[in-house]
N, C-alpha and C positions, 0 to 999 in steps of 0.2 A: 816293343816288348816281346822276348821270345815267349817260345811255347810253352817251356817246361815254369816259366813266370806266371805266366796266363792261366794254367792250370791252377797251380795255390792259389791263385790269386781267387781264381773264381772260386773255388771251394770255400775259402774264407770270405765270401760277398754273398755265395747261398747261405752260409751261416750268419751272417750279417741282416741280409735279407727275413730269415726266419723268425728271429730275435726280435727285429723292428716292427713284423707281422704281428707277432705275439704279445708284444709289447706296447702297441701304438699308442697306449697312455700314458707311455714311460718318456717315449722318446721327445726329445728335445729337437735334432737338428743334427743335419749329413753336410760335413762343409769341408772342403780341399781343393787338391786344383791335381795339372795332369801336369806332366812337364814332356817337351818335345825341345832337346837341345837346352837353351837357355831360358825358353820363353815357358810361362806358365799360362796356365789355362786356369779360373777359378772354374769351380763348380758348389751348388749349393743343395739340399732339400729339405722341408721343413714338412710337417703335418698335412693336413688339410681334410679334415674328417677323419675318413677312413685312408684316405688315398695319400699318396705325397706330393707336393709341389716340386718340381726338380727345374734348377737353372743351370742352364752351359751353352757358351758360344752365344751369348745373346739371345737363348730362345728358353721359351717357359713351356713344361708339359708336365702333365699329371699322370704318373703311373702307379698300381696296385702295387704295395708292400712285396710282395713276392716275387714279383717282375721287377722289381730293382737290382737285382744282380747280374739278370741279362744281361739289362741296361748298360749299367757301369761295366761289365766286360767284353761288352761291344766299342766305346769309347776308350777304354786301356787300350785294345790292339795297333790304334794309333798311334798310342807314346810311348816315351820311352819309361818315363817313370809316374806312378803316382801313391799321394799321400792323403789318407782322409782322416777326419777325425770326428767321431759320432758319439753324441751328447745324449745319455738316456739322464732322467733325472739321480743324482748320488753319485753318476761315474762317468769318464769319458772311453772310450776303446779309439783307439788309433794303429792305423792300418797302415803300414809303407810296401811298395814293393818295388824295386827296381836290379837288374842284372839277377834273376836266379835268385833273388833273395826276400822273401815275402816276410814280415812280421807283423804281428798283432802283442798290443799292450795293454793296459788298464793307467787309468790315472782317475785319481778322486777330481773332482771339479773343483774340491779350495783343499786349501793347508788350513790347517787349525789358528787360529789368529790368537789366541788365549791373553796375548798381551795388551789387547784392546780389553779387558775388563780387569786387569792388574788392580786398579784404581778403586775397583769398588771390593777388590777383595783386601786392599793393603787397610780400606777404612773398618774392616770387619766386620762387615753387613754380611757375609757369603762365608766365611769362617772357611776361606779355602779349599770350598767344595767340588769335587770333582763332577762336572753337570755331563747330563745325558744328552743334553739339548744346549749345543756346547756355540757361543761365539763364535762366529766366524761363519763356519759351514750352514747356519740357523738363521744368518741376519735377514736373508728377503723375510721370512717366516715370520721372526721374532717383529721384525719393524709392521709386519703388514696388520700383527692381533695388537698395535700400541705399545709392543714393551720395549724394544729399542727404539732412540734415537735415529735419525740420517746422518747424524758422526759415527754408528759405529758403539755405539756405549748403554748399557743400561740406563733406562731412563730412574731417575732416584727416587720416584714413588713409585716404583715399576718392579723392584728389587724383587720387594714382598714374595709381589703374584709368579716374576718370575718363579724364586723357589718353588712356589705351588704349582704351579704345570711340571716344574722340571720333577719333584716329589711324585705328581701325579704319574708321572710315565714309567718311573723306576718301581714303583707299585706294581704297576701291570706289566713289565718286562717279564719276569716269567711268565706269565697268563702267555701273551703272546707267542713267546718260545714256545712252550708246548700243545698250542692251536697249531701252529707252524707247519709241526711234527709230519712228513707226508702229503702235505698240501702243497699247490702249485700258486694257490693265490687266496688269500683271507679275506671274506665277506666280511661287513661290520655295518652293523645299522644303528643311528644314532637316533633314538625317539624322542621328539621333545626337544628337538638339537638347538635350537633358539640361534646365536650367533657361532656355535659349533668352532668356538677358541679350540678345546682339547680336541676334540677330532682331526683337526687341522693339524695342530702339534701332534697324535698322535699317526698321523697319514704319512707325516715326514719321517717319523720314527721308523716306522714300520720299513717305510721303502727305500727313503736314502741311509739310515744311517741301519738296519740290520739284513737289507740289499733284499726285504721279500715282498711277492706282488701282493698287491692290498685292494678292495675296492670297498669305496666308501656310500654309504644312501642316506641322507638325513631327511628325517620328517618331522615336518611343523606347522600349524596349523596357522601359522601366519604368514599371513603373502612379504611381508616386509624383511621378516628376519631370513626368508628362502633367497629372496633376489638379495639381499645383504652376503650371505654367502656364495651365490654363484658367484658376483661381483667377485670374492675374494679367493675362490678358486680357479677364477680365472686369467687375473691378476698373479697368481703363483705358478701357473700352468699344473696346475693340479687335475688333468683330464679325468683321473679315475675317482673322481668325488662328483655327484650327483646330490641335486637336492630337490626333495617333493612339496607341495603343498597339502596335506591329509590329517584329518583325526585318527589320532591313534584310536582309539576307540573303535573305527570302523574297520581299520587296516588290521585289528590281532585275527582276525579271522579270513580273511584275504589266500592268504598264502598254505591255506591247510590243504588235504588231503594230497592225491598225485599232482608231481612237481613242484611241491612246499620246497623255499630255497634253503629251509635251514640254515641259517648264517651262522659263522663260525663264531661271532661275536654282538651281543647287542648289549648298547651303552645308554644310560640314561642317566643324565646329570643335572641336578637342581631342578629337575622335572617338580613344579608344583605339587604338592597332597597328593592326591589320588591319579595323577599323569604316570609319575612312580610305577604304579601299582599294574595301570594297561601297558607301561613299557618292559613289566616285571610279565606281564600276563603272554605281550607280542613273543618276549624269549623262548616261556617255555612252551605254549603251543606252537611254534615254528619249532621246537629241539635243537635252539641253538645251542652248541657248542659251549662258551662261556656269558657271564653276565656281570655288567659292571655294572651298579646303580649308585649315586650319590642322591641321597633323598634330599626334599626338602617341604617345609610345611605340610606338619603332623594333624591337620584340623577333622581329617572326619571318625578319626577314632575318638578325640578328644570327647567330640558332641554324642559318643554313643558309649561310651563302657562308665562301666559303675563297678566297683569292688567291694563290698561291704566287710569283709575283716581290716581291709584299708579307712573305712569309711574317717574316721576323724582324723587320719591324716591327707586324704585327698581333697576335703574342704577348703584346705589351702589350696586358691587357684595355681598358684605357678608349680606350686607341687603337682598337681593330676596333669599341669601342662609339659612338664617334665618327664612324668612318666610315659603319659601318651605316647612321647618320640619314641620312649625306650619298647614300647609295650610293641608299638607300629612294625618297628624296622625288627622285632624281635619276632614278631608274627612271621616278616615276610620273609626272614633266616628258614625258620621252619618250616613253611611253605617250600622254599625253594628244596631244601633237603627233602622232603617229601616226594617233592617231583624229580627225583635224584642226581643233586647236585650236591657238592662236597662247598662247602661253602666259610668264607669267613669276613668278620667285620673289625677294621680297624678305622682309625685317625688318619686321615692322608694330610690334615694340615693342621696346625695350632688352635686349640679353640680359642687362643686371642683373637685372633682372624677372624673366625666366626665360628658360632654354634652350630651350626646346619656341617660340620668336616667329618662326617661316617663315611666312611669309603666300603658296599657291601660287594667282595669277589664271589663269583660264583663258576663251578665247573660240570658240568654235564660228566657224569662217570656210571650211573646205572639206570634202571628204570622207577616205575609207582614205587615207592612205600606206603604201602596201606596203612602198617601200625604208626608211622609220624605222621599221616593223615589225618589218620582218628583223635590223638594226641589233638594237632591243630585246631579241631573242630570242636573237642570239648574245652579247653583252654578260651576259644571265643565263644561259646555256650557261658560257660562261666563268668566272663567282661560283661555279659550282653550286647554283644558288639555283632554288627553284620558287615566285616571287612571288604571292598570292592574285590581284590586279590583272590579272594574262598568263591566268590560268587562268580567270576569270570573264569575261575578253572575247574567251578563244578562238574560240565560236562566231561571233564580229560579222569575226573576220581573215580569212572565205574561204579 
């Protein structure tokens, strides 16, 4: 390979190099070969913690991310031509160079297969829906949380939830966007993460399908459901998800004063009663960025507020149990605007599905409000209620 070959070449292998450095969670796999005449040479490299495994000529050695481009243009000046092709997760880059002529391309890793779920859109279950979390490109994903099939097809009591994840993502598509905004890579902690289905779906979002770096932390206090998802991140090669064993409860305090990570995102979904309220609590003492919570099981408000202009309509039990939710998830609205975040509560999925489907967004945009503080406090002065949510962010009210 001549010089003036050699040169591009190398500049797009330190660029190469840097990318895979920076990326080491993304990447997938460096695989091509060398050509000398007719015969080929393969060559491979794959992960290997921090380092890469590299194969050629029949010998195996491990070199640092960054010293891969030496490497590989120490080995080009032999040949005459080579071609690689390197798999980060969502895209491929493919590199040829031979006589004077170096190029670099992009290729997505699948075509959209959309004709593999024709069958459940022709029977009207999916009413044509244009998904975010789309066949094809999704199936390791989709097949590994149970909602595909090994054909390739939605499973037919699977439709449902599909819609719900895919619902769920399109909800938080703007959130996302504009965390985005000037970041290099989005923190996201999921508390309470149990078997972290949407994390998982939303991991993939984030990275292959709107190409941004993402890292993922789930915390839960069960040994079983954390090794259930390493298992399944590891399974997907999903390097940048992590999962802890820890009480929330112990962890909202953890991470304060200098060097708090602040994460750009923290999610809590179907988090029990009052888990809600400490993964509501980890947010805003850490100043994350945004906050997603899906509540579930309204019981310690139930057992403590009283109304008395209400009183002969709350005597009806599933009335007051009713309100509770309202009163609960209405508290922690307020709460979070307090702590100044711009916030709103909608339906992410059908209340046929189920009653527990509030989906509450939250965004970090200014600091205390004292007067929606005071507001909150007499509001729960008035229930006779002593919310966990008022008591864990007492110390942040001044």
């Amino acid at each position: 390979m001549d010089r003036q070959t050699l040169n591009k070449l190398g500049l797009m292998l330190q660029g190469l190099a840097y990318r895979i450095s920076d990326e080491i969670d993304y990447f997938i796999s460096l695989e091509g070969d060398f050509k000398s005449g007719a015969k080929r040479f393969p060559f491979s490299a794959e992960p290997a913690g921090e380092m890469l495994d590299l194969r050629f000529e029949g010998r195996r050695s491990r070199v640092e991310p960054q010293k891969l481009s030496d490497v590989m243009l120490e080995y080009a000046q032999r040949f005459d031509a080579v071609r690689l092709e390197c798999s980060f997760r969502g895209e491929t880059l493919i590199i040829e160079a031979e006589s004077g002529n170096v190029t670099m391309k992009t290729r997505q890793l699948e075509e959209d297969r959309e004709q593999l779920f024709q069958g459940h859109a022709e029977a009207g279950s999916i009413s044509g829906r244009e998904y975010w979390i789309k066949v094809g490109k999704a199936d390791p994903l989709l097949k590994e949380i149970g909602i595909m099939a090994e054909n390739g097809k939605i499973k037919n009591d699977m439709i449902r939830k599909y819609n719900q994840i895919d619902h769920f993502v399109e909800l938080l598509d703007p959130m996302i966007k504009e965390l985005a905004r000037g970041k290099n890579e989005l923190r996201i902690v999921d508390c309470a993460c149990g078997k972290s289905y949407l994390s998982f779906v939303l991991n993939y979002y984030i990275k292959d399908v709107l190409k941004l770096n993402c890292r993922f932390t789930g915390i839960d206090i069960s040994e079983g459901v954390i090794q259930a998802s390493r298992g399944i991140a590891k399974r997907l090669g999903y390097r940048n998800m992590s999962f802890i064993k820890g009480d929330i409860r112990q962890l909202i305090y953890e991470e304060e004063g200098v060097g708090a990570i602040e994460p750009d995102l923290v999610v809590s979904l179907h988090a029990c009663d009052t888990a809600t309220d400490y993964a509501l609590a980890y947010g805003i003492r850490n100043k994350a960025r945004g906050i997603i919570a899906v509540p579930c099981c309204h019981s310690e408000l139930l057992s403590q507020y009283r109304y008395d202009p209400f009183k002969e309509i709350l005597k009806q039990g599933v009335l007051k149990a009713r309100m509770a939710d309202i009163l609960t998830d209405g508290l922690r609205c307020m709460i979070l605007e307090a702590f100044g975040y711009r916030v709103s509560a909608v339906e992410y999925v059908s209340p046929l599905d189920t009653p527990k489907n509030l989906l509450i967004r939250a965004t970090r945009f200014s600091g205390f409000n004292r007067e929606k503080y005071r507001v909150c406090q007499e509001l729960v002065k008035e229930l006779h209620a002593d919310p966990t949510l008022l008591k864990e962010l007492a110390g942040l009210a001044g």
